[in-house]
C-alpha positions as CSV (number, residue, x, y, z in Angstrom):
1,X,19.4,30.4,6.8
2,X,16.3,28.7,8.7
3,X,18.9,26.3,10.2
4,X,21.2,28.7,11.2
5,X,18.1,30.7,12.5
6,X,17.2,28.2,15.0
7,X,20.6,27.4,16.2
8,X,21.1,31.1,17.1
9,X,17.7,30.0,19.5
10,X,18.7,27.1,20.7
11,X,22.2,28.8,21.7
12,X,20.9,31.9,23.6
13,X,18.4,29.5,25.2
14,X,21.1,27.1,26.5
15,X,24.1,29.5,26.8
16,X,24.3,30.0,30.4
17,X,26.0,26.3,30.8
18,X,25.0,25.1,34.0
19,X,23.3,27.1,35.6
20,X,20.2,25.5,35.2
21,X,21.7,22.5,36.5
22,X,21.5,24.2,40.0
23,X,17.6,24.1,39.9
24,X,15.8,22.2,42.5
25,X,13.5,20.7,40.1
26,X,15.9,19.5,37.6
27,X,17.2,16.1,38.7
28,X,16.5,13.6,41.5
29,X,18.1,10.7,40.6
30,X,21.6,10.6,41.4
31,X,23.0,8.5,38.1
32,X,20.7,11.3,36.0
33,X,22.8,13.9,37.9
34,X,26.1,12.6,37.5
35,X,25.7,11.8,33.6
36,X,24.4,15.4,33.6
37,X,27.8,16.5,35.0
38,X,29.7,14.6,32.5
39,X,27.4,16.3,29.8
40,X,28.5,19.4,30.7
41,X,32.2,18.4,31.3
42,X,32.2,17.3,27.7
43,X,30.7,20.5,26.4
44,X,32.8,22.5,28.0
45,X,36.0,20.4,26.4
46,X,34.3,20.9,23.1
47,X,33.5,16.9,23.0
48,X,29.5,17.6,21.6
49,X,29.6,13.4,21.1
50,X,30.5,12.3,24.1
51,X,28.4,14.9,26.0
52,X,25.5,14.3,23.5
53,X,26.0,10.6,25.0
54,X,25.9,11.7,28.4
55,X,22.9,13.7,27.7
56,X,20.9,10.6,26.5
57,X,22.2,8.6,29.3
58,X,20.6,11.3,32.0
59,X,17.5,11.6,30.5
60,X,17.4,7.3,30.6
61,X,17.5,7.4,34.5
62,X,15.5,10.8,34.8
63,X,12.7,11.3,31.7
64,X,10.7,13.3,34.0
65,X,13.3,16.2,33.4
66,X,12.2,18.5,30.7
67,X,15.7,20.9,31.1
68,X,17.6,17.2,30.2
69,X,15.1,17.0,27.2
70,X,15.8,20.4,26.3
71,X,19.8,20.0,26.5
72,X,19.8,16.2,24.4
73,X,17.6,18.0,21.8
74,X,19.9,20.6,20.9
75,X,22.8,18.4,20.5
76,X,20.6,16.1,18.2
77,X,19.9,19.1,16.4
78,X,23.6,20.2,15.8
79,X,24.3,16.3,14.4
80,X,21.7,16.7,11.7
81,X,19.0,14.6,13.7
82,X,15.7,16.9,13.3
83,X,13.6,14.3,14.0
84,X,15.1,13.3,17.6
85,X,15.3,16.7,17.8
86,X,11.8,17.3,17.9
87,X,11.2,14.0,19.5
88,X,12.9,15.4,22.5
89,X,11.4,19.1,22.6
90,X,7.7,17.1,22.7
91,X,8.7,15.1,25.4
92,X,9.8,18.2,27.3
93,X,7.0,20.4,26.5
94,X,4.4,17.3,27.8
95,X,6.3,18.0,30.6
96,X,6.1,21.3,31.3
97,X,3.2,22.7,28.4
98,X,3.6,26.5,29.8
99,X,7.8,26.6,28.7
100,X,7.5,29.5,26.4
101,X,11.3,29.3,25.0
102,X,10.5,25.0,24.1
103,X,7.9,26.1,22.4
104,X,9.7,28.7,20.6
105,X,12.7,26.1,19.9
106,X,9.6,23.6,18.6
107,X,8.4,26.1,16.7
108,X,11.8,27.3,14.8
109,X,12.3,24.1,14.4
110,X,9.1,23.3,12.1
111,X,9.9,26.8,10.4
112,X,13.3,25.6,9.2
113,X,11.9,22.4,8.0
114,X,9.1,24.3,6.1
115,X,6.3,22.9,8.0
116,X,4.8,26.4,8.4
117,X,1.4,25.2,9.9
118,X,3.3,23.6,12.8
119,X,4.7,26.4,13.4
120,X,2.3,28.8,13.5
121,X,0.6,26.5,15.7
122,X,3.3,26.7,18.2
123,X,3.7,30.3,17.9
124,X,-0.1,31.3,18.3
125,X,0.1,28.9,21.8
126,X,3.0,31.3,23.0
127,X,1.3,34.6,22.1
128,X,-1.9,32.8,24.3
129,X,0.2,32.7,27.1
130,X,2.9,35.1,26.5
131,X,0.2,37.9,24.3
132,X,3.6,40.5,24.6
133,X,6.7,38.0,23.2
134,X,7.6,40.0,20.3
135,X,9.6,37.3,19.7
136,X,7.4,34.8,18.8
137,X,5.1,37.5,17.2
138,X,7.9,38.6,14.6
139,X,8.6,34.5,13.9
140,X,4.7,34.3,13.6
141,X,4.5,37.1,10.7
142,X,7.5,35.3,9.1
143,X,5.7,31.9,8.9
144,X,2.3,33.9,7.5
145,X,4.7,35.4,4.5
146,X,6.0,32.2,3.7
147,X,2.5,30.8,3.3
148,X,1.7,33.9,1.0
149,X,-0.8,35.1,3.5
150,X,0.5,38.3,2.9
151,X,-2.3,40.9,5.0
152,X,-1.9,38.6,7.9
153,X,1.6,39.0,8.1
154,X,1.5,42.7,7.7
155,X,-0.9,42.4,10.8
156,X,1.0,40.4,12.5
157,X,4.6,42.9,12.2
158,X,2.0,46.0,12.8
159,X,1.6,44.6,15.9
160,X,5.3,44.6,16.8
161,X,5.4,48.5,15.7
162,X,2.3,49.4,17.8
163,X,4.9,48.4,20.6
164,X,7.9,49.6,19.0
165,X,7.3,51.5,16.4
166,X,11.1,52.0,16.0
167,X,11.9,48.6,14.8
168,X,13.8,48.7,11.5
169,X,13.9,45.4,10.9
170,X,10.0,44.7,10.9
171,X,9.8,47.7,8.2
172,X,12.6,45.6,5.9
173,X,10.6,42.3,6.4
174,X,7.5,44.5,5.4
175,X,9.1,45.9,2.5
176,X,10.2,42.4,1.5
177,X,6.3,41.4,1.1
178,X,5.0,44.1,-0.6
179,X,7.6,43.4,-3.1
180,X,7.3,39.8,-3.4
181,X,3.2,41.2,-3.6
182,X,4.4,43.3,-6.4
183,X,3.6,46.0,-4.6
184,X,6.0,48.5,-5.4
185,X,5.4,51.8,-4.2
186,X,4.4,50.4,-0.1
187,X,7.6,48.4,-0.7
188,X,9.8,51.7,-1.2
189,X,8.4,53.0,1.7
190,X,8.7,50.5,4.1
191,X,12.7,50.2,2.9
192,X,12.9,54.1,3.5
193,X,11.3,53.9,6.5
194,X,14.1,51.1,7.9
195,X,16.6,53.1,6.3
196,X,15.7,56.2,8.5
197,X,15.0,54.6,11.6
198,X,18.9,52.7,11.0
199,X,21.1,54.0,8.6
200,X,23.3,51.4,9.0
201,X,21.3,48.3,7.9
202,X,22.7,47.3,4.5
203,X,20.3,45.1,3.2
204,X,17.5,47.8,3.2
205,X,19.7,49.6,1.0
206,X,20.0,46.5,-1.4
207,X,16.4,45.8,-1.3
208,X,15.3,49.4,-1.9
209,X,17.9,49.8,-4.9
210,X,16.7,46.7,-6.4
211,X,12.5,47.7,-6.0
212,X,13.4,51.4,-7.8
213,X,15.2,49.2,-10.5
214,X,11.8,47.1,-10.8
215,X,10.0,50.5,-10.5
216,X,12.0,51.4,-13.7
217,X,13.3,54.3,-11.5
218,X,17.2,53.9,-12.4
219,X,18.5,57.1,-10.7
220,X,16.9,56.5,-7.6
221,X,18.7,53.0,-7.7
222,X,21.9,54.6,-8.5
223,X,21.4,56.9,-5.6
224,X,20.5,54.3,-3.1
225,X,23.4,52.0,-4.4
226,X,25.7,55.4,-4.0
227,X,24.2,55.9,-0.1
228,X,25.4,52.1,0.2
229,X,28.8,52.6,-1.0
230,X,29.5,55.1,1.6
231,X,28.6,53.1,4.7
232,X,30.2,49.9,3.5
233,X,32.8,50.4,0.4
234,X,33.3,47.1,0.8
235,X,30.1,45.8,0.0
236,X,31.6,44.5,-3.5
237,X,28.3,43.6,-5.0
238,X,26.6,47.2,-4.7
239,X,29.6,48.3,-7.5
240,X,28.4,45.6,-9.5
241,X,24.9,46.9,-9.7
242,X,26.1,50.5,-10.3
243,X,28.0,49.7,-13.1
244,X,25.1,47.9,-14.4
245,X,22.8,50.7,-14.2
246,X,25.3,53.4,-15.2
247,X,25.8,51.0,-18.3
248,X,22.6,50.9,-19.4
249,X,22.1,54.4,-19.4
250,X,25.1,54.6,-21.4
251,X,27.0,56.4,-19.3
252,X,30.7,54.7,-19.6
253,X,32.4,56.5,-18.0
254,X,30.6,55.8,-14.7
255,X,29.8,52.4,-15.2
256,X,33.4,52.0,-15.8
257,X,34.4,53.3,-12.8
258,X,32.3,50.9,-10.9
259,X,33.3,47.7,-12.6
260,X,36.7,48.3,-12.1
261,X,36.3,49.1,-8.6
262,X,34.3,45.9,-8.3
263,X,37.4,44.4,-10.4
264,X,39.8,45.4,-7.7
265,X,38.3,44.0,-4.8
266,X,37.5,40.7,-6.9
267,X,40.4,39.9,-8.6
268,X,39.0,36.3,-8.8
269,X,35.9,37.0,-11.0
270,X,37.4,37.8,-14.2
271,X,33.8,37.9,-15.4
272,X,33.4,41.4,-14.9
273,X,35.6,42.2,-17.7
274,X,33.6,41.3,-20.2
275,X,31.4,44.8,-19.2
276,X,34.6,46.4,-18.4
277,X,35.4,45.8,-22.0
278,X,32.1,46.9,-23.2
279,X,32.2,49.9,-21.3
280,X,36.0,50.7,-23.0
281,X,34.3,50.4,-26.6
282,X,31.6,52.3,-25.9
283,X,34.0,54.5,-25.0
284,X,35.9,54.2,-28.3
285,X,39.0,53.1,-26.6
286,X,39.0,50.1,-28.3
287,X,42.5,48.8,-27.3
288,X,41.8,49.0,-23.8
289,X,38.2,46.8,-25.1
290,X,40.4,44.4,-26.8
291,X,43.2,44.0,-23.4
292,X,39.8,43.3,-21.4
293,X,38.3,41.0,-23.7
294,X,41.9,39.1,-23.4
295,X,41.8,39.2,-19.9
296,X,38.4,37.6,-19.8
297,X,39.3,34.8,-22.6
298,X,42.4,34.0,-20.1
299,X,40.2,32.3,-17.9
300,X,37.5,31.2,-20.4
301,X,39.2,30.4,-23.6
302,X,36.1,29.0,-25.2
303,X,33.4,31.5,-24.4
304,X,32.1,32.5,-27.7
305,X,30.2,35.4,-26.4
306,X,33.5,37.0,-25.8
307,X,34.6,35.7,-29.2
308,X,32.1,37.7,-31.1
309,X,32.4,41.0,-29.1
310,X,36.0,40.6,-29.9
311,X,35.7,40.7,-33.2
312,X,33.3,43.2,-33.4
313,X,35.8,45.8,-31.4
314,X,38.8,44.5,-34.3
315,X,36.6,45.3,-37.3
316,X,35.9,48.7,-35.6
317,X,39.7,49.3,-35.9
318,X,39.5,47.4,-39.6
319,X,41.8,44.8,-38.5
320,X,39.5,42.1,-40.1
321,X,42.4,39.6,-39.9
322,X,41.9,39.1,-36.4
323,X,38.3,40.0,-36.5
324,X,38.4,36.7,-38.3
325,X,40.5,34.7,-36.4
326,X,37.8,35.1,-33.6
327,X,35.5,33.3,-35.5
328,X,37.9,31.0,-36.4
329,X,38.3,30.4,-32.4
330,X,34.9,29.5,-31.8
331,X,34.5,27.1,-34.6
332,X,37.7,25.2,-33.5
333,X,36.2,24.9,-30.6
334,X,32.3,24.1,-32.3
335,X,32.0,23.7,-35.6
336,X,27.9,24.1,-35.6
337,X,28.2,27.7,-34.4
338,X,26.0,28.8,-37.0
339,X,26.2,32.1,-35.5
340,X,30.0,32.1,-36.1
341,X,29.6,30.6,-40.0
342,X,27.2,34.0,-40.8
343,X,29.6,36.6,-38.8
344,X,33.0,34.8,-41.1
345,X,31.1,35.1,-44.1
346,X,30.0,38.7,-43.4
347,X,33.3,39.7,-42.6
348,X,34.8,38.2,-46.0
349,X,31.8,39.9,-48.0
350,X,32.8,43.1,-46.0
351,X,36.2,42.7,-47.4
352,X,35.2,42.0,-51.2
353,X,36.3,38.2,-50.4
354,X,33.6,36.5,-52.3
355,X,35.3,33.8,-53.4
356,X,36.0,32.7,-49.7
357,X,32.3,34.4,-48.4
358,X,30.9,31.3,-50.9
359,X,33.1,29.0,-49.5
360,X,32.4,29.9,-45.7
361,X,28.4,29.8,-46.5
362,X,29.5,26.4,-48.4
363,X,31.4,24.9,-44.9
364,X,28.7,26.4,-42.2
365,X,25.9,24.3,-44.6
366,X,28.1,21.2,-44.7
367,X,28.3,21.4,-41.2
368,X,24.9,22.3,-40.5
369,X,23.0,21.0,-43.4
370,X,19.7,23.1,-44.4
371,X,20.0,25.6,-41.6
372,X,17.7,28.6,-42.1
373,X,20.2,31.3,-41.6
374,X,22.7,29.7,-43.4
375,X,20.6,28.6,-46.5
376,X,19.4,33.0,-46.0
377,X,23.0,34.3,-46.3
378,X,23.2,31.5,-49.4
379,X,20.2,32.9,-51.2
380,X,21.3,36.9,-50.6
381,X,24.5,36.4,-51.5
382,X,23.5,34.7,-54.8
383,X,20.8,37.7,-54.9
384,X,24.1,39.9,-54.7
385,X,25.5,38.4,-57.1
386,X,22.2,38.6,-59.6
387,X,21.7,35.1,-59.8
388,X,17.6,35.5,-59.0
389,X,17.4,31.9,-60.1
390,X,19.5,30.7,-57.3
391,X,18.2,33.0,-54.5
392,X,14.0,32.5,-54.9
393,X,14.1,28.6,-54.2
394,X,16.7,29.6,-51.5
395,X,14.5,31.7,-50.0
396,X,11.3,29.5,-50.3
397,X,13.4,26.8,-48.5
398,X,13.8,29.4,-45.9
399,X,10.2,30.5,-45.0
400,X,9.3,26.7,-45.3
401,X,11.7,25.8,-42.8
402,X,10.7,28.1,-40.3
403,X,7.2,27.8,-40.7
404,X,7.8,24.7,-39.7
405,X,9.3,25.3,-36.7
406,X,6.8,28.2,-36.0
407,X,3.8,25.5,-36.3
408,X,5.8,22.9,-33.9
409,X,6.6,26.1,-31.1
410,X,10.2,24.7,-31.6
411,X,12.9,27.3,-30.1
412,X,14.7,27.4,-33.7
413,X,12.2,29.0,-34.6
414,X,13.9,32.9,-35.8
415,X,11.4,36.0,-36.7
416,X,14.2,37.7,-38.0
417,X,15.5,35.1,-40.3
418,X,11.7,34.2,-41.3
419,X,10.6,38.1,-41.7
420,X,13.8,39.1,-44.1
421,X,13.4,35.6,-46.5
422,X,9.6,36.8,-47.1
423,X,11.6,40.6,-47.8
424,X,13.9,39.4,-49.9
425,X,12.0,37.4,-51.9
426,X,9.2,40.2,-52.3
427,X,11.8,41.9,-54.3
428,X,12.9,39.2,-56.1
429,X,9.0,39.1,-57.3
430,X,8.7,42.3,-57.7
431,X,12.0,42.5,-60.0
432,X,10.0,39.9,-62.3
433,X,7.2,42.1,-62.6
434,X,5.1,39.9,-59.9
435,X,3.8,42.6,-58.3
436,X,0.7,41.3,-56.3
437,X,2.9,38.0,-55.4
438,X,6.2,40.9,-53.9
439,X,3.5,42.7,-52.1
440,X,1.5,39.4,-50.7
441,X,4.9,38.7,-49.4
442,X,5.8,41.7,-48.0
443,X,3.0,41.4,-46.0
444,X,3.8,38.7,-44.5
445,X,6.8,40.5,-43.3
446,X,4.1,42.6,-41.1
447,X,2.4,40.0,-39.9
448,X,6.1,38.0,-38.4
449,X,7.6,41.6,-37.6
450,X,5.0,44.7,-37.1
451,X,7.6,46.8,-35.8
452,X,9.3,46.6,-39.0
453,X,9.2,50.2,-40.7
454,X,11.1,49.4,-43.8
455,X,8.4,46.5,-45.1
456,X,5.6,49.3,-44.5
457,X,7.7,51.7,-46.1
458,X,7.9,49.1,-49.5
459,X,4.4,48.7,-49.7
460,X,3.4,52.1,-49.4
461,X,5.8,53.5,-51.5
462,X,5.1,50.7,-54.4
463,X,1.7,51.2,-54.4
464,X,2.3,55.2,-54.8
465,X,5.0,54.7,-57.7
466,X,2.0,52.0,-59.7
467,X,-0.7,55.0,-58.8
468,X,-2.3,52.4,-57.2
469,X,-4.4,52.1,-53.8
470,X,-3.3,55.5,-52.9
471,X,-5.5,55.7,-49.4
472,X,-3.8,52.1,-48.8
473,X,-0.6,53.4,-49.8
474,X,-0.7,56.8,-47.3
475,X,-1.3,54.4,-44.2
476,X,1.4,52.4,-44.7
477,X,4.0,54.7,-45.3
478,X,2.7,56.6,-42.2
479,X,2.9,53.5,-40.7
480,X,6.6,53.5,-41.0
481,X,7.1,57.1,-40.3
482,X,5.3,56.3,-36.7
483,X,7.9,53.6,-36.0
484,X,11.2,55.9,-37.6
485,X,10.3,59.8,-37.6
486,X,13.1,61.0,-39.0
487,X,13.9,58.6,-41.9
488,X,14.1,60.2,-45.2
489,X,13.5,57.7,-47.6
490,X,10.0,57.0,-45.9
491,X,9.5,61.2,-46.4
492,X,10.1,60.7,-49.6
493,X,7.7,57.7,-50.3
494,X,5.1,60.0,-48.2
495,X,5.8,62.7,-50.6
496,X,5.4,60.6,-53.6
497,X,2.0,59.3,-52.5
498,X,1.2,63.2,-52.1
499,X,2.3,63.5,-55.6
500,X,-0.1,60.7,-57.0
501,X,-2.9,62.3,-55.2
502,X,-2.4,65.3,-56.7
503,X,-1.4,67.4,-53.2
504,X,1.6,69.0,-54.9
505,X,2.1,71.5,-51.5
506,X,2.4,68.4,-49.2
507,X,4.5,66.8,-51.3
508,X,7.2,69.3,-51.8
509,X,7.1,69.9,-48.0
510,X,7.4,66.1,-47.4
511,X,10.6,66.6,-50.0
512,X,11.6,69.2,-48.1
513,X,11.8,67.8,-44.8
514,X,13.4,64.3,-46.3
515,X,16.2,66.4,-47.9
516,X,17.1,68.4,-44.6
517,X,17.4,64.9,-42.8
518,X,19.6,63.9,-45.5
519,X,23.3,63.9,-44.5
520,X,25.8,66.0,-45.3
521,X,27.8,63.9,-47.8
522,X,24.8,62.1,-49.8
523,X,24.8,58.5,-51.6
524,X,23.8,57.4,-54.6
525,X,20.4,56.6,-53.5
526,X,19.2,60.1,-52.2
527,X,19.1,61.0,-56.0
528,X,15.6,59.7,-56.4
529,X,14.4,62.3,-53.8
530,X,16.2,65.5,-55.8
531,X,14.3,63.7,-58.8
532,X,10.9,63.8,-56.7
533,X,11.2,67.3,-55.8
534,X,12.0,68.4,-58.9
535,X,9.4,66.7,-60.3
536,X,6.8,68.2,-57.8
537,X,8.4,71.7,-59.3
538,X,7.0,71.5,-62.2
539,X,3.8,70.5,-60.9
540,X,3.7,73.9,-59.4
541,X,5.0,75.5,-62.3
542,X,8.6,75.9,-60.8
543,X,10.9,74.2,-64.0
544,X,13.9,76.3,-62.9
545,X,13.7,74.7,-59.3
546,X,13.0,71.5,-61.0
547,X,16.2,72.1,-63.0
548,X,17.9,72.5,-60.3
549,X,17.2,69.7,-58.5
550,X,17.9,67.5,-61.6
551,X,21.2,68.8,-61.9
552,X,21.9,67.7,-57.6
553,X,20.5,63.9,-58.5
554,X,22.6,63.5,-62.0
555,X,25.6,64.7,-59.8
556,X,24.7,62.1,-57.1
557,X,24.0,59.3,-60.0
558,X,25.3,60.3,-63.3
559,X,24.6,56.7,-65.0
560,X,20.9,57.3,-64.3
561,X,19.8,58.2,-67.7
562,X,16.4,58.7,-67.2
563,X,17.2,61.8,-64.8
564,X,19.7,63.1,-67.5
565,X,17.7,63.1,-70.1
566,X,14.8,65.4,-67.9
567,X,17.9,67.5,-67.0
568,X,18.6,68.3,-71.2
569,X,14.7,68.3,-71.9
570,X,14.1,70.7,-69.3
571,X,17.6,73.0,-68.8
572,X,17.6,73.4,-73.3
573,X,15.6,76.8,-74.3
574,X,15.0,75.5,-77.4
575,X,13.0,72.8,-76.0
576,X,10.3,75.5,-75.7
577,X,9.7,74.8,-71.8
C-alpha cells in the first residue's frame, strides 16, 4: 500500500509528460537534450526500459539538471530499484533544496520503506518552507502513528481540520488511532464524524462496525454493517460480518440470510457453508444442515471440524449409523484423532453397543497409547459397568498424567479431562466409605475448575447428609446455586443442610422451590427431593403431607425400599402415628 502510495506521487508529479521539458533551465547541453527526447519518445510508446536508459544517458551529459534526476528516479522506482531511486532524488534536491514536491517524493519514499524518521525529517523541511502543504502535513501525522506517537499525530491531523474542518478522511485516520490506542469511545466518534461529513466512504463504515463489536456493542455493529449494505450491496465482506453477529446472538434466521447472500456473490468460498449449516440446525432444519455440511466437505473432504458437526446434526435425527460413519471419516483420514476415538465410543454407548464402545476405547488407546482422555472414557465406562477395581487406577493414571503436563505448561494439558478424573474418583471413594479421601478429591475439582457448580453442590450436600460441617456445608451448596440458580438438585441439597440445622421453614421452602423447577415428566432421581419434603413434614408435624409426598417418590422409584417402607409406617393407622 506504501508502494503503491508513492507511485500515485511520483505519477501526479510527472504526469504532464513534457512539458517541463520546455523550461529554460532544464537542459543546456544538446546530447542531454536529445536523450531527453528519446526518454520521452519511449514513454510515450510504453517502452519504460529503453526510456529509463535514455533517462540515465541525459543525466550523464547534463547532472546539473534536477527535473532529469527527478524523471530517472521514478523509473528506477517502478523497476524495484529504491535505492537508485533515492540516490537520484538526493542528487536533485542538492540541486535545487527549496523543490517542495522532491522532497515530498524523498519523503514517501522513506515512508514506504519504513524509515519513518527519514521521513518525518523530510516532511517537517516542507512544512518550514511550505507551513500550509496539507499534503505533506497529513503524510507527517501518518509517519507519527506509525511510530506510535499517537498525541502528535492527533496534532498534526488537528491541524489539517483547523483548515478544513470538512475533511473526512483525517477523522477516519483519527478514528484508526484511537483504536489501535484502545481508545474506544474517541474512536466511534471520529468514524461518525467521517461518516457524516461523507456518507459514501466505506471504510469508515467497516472501521466503526468493527470498534462497536470491540465495544461489545453488537447492534450498533449490525446497524452500521446494515448502513453499509445499502450504499454498496456489493461489499461482500460486510454480509459476512452480519451473519456473524446475527449468529451470535442466535438469531438464525438473520444470520442466515446474510451468509447466503455472502454465498451468492462468492460462489468460490465454500467456507461459508459451514455457518450456513450451523445456522440451518439452529434452526432445526437439520437436512438443509446436513446438504450444507456436504457442500462444504465437497471441497474439503478431510476437514474434521465439519466431520464432527456432521455427526452431531445425524444423531439429532437418530440416524447414529451415519453419525458414525463421520467419525469413521476422520480416522481414515487420522487415526490419532483422539477427539474422534471419544465421540465413536460415545455414540456406541448411546446406542447400548458396549461391546463395540470397549472395543473403540480399546483401538483409540492402541493408537494413542496412555492418552488422558482415552484412558478417562476407559475408567467411566468400567465405572459404568461397576467394575470400581478397574476405574480408580484408571483414574489415578489420569490425574497423574495431567499433572504432569500441568507442571511442564505443555498444551495437552486438559482442565476438563483433569477436573472430571478427580470427580469421578471422589465417588469412587466415597462409594468405599472413604469419605475424607472423596471429599479431598472433590476439592480438587474446585481448585482445576471454580466455575464448576456440581463439585460444590457434592460437597455441600455430603456434608449435610453426614450432619457434618453444616456452616461449611451451606457455603458450598450456595456456592453452586450462585453459579446455576435455577437447579433443583442444588435446592434440594440447600434444603437438606436447612434440615440438619434444624430450620424446618427454610427447608420446606427450599423443597418447594426445587420441586416447581422440576419438569413436568420427572425421573427417577427427583424422588429423593419428594422424600426430603416429606420428611421436613413431619418435622413440622405435617405426616399427612409427608404421606403424600412419599407416595409421589415410591411412584417415581418403586425399588427404593427405604421410601416404601416410610410410606407403610407412616400411611398404616395402626402404626399409632
Amino acid at each position: 500500500m506504501k508502494k503503491i502510495l508513492f507511485f500515485m506521487v511520483i505519477f501526479a508529479v510527472f504526469s504532464a509528460g513534457s512539458l517541463k521539458a520546455q523550461d529554460e533551465d532544464l537542459v543546456f547541453d544538446p546530447r542531454a537534450y536529445w536523450h531527453f527526447a528519446c526518454a520521452l519518445y519511449a514513454q510515450a510508446l510504453q517502452d519504460e526500459g529503453r526510456a529509463t536508459v535514455e533517462f540515465d544517458q541525459a543525466a550523464r551529459y547534463d547532472p546539473t539538471s534536477a527535473t532529469i534526476h527527478d524523471r530517472l528516479a521514478s523509473h528506477y522506482y517502478v523497476e524495484g530499484l529504491e535505492y537508485k531511486t533515492e540516490e537520484e532524488l538526493q542528487k536533485s534536491i542538492k540541486l535545487e533544496p527549496g523543490n517542495v514536491q522532491t522532497r515530498l517524493l524523498l519523503a514517501n519514499l522513506f515512508t514506504s520503506q519504513d524509515e519513518y524518521g527519514k521521513a518525518q525529517k523530510e516532511y517537517d523541511e516542507i512544512l518550514k518552507m511550505d507551513p500550509s502543504n496539507i499534503e505533506a502535513q497529513y503524510y507527517l501525522a501518518g509517519v507519527l502513528a506509525n511510530q506510535n506517537r499517537i498525541d502528535d499525530a492527533l496534532l498534526a491531523y488537528q491541524k489539517i481540520l483547523d483548515v478544513n474542518p470538512k475533511t473526512a478522511g483525517v477523522y477516519y485516520n483519527m478514528g484508526l488511532i484511537y483504536t489501535r490506542a484502545n481508545q474506544v469511545s474517541k474512536a466511534e466518534e471520529a468514524f461518525k464524524k467521517a461518516i457524516e461529513i461523507d456518507p459514501t466512504l466505506e471504510q469508515a463504515y467497516t472501521s466503526l462496525g468493527l470498534v462497536y463489536e470491540l465495544d461489545q456493542k453488537p447492534e450498533d455493529a449490525i446497524a452500521t454493517y446494515e448502513a453499509l449494505t445499502k450504499i454498496n450491496p456489493d461489499k461482500t465482506q460486510t454480509f459476512l460480518a452480519l451473519g456473524e453477529l446475527y449468529f451470535n446472538q442466535k438469531d438464525y434466521t438473520k444470520a442466515l440470510d446474510a451468509f447466503e447472500t455472502y454465498a451468492k456473490q462468492n460462489p468460490k468460498d465454500t467456507a461459508v457453508y459451514d455457518y450456513i449449516g450451523l445456522c440451518y440446525y439452529g434452526l432445526k432444519d437439520n437436512d438443509k444442515a446436513v446438504a450444507s455440511f456436504q457442500t462444504l466437505l465437497e471441497s474439503q473432504p478431510t476437514n474434521a471440524l465439519v466431520h464432527f458437526r456432521l455427526s452431531a446434526v445425524y444423531e439429532d435425527m437418530k440416524d447414529f449409523e451415519n453419525a458414525e460413519d463421520q467419525m469413521k471419516t476422520i480416522l481414515a483420514n487420522d487415526n490419532k484423532s483422539v477427539d474422534a476415538w471419544v465421540r465413536l465410543g460415545i455414540l456406541y454407548d448411546k446406542e447400548d453397543k458396549k461391546d463395540l464402545t470397549q472395543k473403540t476405547i480399546a483401538d483409540g488407546l492402541k493408537a494413542n497409547p496412555d492418552h488422558p482422555e482415552l484412558v478417562l472414557m476407559k475408567a467411566m465406562f468400567a465405572q459404568e459397568q461397576g467394575d470400581l477395581t478397574e476405574a480408580e487406577p484408571d483414574y489415578r493414571k489420569v490425574i497423574q498424567s495431567e499433572l504432569v503436563f500441568k507442571n511442564k505448561q505443555q498444551a495437552d494439558y486438559n482442565l476438563g479431562t483433569l477436573s472430571q478424573a478427580y470427580f469421578n474418583l471422589a465417588t469412587i471413594l466415597d462409594k468405599e466409605s472413604k469419605f475424607d479421601d472423596a471429599m479431598d478429591n472433590m476439592k480438587k475439582v474446585i481448585q482445576v475448575q471454580p466455575d464448576n457448580a456440581e463439585a460444590f453442590n457434592y460437597i455441600g450436600y455430603s456434608y449435610a447428609d453426614k450432619n457434618q460441617n453444616l456452616g461449611d456445608a451451606e457455603k458450598y451448596v450456595e456456592t453452586a446455586l450462585k453459579l446455576d440458580p435455577d437447579n433443583s438438585y442444588y435446592l434440594d441439597s440447600l434444603g437438606w443442610v436447612f434440615y440438619r440445622q434444624g430450620r424446618f421453614d427454610q427447608a420446606k421452602d427450599s423443597f418447594d422451590k426445587a420441586i416447581k423447577l422440576l419438569p413436568e415428566k420427572k425421573e427417577k432421581d427427583d424422588a429423593v427431593i419428594f422424600d426430603h419434603l416429606a420428611e421436613t413434614d413431619l418435622k413440622t408435624n405435617h405426616p399427612d403431607d409427608a404421606v403424600a409426598q412419599w407416595k409421589l417418590a415410591v411412584q417415581l422409584d418403586p425399588d427404593n425400599k427405604d421410601f416404601a417402607a416410610k410410606l407403610q409406617k407412616y400411611e398404616t393407622p395402626s402404626s399409632g402415628q
